[in-house]
C-alpha positions in Angstrom: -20.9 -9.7 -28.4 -17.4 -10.5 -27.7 -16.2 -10.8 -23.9 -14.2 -7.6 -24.3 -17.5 -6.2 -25.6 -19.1 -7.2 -22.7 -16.9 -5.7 -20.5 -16.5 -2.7 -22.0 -20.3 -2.7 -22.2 -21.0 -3.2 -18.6 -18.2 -0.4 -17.6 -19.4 2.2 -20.0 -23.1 1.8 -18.2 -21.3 2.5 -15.2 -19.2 5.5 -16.0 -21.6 8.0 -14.9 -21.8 6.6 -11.3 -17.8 6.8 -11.5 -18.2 10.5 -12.9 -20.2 11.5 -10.4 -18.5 9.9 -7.7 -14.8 11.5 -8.2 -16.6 14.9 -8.7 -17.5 14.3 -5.7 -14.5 13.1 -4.3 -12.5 16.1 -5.7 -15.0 18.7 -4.3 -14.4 17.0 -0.8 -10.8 16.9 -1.4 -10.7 20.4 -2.3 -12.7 21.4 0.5 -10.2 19.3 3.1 -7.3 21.1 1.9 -9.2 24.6 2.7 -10.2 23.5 6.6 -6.3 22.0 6.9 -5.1 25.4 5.9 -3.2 23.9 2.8 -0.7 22.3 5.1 -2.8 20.7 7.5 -2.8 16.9 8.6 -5.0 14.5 10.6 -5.2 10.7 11.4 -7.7 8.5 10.7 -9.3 5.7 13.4 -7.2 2.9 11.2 -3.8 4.9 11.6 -4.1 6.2 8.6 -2.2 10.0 8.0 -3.5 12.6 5.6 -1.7 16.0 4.7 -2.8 18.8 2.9 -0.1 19.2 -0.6 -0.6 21.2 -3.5 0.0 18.1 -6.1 3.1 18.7 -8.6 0.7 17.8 -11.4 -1.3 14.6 -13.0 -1.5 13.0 -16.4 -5.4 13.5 -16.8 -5.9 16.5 -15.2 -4.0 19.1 -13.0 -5.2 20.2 -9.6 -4.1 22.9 -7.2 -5.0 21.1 -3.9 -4.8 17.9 -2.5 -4.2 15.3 0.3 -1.8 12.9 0.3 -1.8 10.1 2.9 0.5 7.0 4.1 -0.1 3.4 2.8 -2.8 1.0 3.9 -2.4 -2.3 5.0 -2.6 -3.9 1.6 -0.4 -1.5 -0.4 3.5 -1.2 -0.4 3.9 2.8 -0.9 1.5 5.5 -0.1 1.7 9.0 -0.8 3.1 10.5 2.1 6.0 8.3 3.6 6.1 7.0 7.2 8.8 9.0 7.9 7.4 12.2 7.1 4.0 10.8 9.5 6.3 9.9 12.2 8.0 13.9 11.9 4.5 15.1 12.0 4.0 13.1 15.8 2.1 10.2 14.3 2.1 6.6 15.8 2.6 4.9 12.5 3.5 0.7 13.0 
């Protein structure tokens, strides 16, 4: 086999974990928007902030709720800007 081959080899034996794991994630997600009253927010022990959104749509799939949050450490952009954190009364550095 190829390298590519490989690869794809080795990732297609894992695709059932991955399934299983963002059904899982979704369900969780969809049951978070529901407890935040689909406009709810929280913070996380890191300083993380998520809020409740109804998404305005995906490329694979569409979804009617969601959670959006501000970036981690390692990213440049998250999902819900500072400034909309800080407006909530987060401590965001």
């Amino acid at each position: 086999m190829t390298d590519k081959q490989k690869r794809f080899v080795e990732l297609d034996r894992e695709k059932e974990k991955i399934k299983k794991w963002y059904e899982e994630y979704n369900k969780a997600t969809e049951e978070l928007f529901d407890e935040l009253g689909g406009t709810g927010h929280f913070q996380d022990d890191q300083g993380i902030v998520y809020m409740a959104e109804k998404p305005k749509g995906t490329f694979v799939e569409y979804k009617e709720k969601g959670i959006i949050r501000t970036k981690r450490i390692n990213e440049t952009k998250g999902t819900l800007s500072v400034t909309k954190a800080k407006e909530l009364g987060y401590d965001i550095k």
